[in-house]
MISE-978764 format. One record per residue (C-alpha): residue number from 1; residue in one letter; x, y, z. Coordinates in steps of 0.001 Angstrom, whole numbers. Example, Ala and Ser with C-alpha at 12.3 -4.5 7.8 and 13.67 -1.06 7.14 Angstrom:
<atoms>
ATOM/i/aa/xx/yy/zz
ATOM/1/A/12300/-4500/7800
ATOM/2/S/13670/-1060/7140
</atoms>
This chain:
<atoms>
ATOM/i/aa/xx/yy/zz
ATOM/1/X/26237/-14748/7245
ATOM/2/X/23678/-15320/10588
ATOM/3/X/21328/-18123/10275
ATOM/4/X/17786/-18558/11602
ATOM/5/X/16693/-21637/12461
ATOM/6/X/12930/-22735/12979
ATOM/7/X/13037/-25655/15062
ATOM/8/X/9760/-27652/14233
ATOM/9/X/7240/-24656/12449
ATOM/10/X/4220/-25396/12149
ATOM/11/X/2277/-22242/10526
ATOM/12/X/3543/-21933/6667
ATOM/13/X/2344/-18099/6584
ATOM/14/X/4996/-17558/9459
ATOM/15/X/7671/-19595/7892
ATOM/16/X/7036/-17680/4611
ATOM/17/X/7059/-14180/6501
ATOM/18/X/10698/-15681/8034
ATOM/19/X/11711/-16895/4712
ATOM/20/X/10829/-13491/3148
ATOM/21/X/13086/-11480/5683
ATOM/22/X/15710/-14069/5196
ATOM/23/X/15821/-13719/1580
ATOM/24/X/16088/-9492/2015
ATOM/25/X/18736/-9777/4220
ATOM/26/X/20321/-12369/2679
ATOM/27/X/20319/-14635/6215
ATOM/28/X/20469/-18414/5615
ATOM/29/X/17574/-20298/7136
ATOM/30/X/17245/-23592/8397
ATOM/31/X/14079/-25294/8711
ATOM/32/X/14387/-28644/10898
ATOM/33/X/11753/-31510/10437
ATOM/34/X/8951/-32423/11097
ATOM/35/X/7236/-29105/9879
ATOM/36/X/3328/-28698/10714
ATOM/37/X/2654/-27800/6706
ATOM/38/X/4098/-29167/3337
ATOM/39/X/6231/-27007/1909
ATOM/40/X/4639/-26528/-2529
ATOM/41/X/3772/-23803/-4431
ATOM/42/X/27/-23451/-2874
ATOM/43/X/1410/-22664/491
ATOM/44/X/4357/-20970/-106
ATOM/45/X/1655/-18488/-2803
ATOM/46/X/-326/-18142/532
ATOM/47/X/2356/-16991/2482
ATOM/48/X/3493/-14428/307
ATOM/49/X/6898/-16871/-550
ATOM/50/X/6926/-15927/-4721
ATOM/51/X/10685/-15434/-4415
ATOM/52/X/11113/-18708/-2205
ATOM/53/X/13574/-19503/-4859
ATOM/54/X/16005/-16727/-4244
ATOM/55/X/15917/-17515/-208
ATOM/56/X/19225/-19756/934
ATOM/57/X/17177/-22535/2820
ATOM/58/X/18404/-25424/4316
ATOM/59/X/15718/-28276/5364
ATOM/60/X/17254/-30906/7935
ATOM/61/X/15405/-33957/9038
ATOM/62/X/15538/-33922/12389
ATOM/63/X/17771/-31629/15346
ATOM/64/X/20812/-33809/14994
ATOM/65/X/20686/-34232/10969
ATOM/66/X/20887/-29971/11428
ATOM/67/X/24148/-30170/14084
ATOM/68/X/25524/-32457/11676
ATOM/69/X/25074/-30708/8355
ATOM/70/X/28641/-28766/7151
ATOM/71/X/25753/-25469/6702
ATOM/72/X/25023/-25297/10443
ATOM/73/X/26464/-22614/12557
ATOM/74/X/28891/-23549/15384
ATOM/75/X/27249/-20624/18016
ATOM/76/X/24020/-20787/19224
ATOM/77/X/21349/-18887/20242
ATOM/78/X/17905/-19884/21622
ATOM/79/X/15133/-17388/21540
ATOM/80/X/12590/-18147/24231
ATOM/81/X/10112/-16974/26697
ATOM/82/X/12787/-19052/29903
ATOM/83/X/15341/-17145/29571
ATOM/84/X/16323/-14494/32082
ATOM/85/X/19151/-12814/29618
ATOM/86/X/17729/-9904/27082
ATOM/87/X/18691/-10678/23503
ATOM/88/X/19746/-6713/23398
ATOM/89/X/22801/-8350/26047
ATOM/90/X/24974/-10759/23808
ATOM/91/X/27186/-9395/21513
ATOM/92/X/26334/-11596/17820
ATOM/93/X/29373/-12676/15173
ATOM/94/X/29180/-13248/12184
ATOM/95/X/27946/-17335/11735
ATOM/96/X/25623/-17174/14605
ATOM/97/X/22113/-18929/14806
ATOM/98/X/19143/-17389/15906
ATOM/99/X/17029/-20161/17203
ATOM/100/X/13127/-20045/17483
ATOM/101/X/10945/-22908/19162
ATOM/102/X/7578/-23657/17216
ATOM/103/X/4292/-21513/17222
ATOM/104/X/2397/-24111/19828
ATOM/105/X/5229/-25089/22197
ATOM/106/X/8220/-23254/21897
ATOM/107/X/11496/-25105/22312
ATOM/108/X/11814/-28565/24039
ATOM/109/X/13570/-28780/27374
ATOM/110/X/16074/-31180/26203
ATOM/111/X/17344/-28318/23185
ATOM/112/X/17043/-25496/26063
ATOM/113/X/19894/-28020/28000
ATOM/114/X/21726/-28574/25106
ATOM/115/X/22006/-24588/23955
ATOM/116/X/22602/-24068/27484
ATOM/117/X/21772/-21158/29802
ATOM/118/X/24573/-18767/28931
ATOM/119/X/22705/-19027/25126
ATOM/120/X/19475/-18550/26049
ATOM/121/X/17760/-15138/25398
ATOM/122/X/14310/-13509/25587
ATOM/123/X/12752/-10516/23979
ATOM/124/X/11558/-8377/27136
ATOM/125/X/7832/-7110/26821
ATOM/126/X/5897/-4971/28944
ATOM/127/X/3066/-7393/29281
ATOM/128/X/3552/-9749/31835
ATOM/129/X/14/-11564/31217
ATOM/130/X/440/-12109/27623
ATOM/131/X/2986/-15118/26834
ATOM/132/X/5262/-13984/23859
ATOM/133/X/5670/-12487/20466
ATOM/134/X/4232/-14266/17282
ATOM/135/X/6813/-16802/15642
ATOM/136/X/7652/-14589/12488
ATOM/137/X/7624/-10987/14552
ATOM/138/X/10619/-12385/17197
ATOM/139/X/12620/-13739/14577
ATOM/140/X/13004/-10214/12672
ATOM/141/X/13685/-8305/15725
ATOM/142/X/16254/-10860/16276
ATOM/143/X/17573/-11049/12990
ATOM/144/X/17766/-6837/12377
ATOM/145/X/19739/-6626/16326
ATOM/146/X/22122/-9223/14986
ATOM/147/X/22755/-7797/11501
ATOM/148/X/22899/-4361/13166
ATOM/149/X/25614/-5447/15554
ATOM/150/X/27467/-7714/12890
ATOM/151/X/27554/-5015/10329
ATOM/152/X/26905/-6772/7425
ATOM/153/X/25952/-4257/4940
ATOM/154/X/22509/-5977/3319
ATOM/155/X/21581/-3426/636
ATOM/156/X/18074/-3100/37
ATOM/157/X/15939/465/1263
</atoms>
């Protein structure tokens, strides 16, 4: 199983569109605290999140409450606009986690150290004045690159 993490969200409709691929491809995802919404019925009806109940989601206090947890993957990988390494360039297992900074700041410096630079990939885009991808867009081209070089058979048409 791959994991996607969301390291501080803060826009439920992108956390539901995440949440909604994770629950088609049967991915786990973590969400780690604080979150910029509250996760009930209202929002997760205006993101599109009816079958919230079917996704395997994991919500973890804080960064070290989600290293801790017996659920968390053991590899790592950061998604983020400071990387120099294409995410096309690693070669995904089985257990990894994808790893996606929030919608207003990305991912601290202190979690880029701790991933580490050999973990740390970017999605290359042709536009060198526009900053990055939306939050919910990266993390399924991500997701379908790692499941396509995993193999995991998902179902689904």
């Amino acid at each position: 199983m791959l994991h996607v993490v969301l390291f501080q969200p803060e826009i439920a409709p992108n956390t539901g569109n995440v949440g909604r691929m994770c629950a088609l491809t049967r991915t786990r995802l973590h969400l780690v605290h604080p979150l910029g919404f509250v996760i009930d019925d209202r929002n997760l009806r205006r993101a599109g999140m009816d079958y919230w109940k079917s996704l395997d989601v994991h919500e973890h206090a804080d960064w070290a409450a989600f290293r801790a947890s017996p659920y968390a993957p053991a590899r790592l990988w950061l998604f983020t606009t400071k990387a120099e390494q294409s995410f096309w360039a690693p070669r995904y297992a089985d257990g990894d986690g994808l790893v996606f900074g929030n919608e207003g700041s990305g991912a601290p410096d202190w979690l880029h150290t701790e991933v580490g630079a050999a973990q740390r990939v970017t999605i290359p885009h042709a536009n060198a004045e526009l900053r990055s991808l939306n939050l919910s867009t990266a993390a399924g081209i991500a997701t379908y690159e790692a499941l396509r070089q995993v193999g995991i058979a998902q179902g689904g048409g």
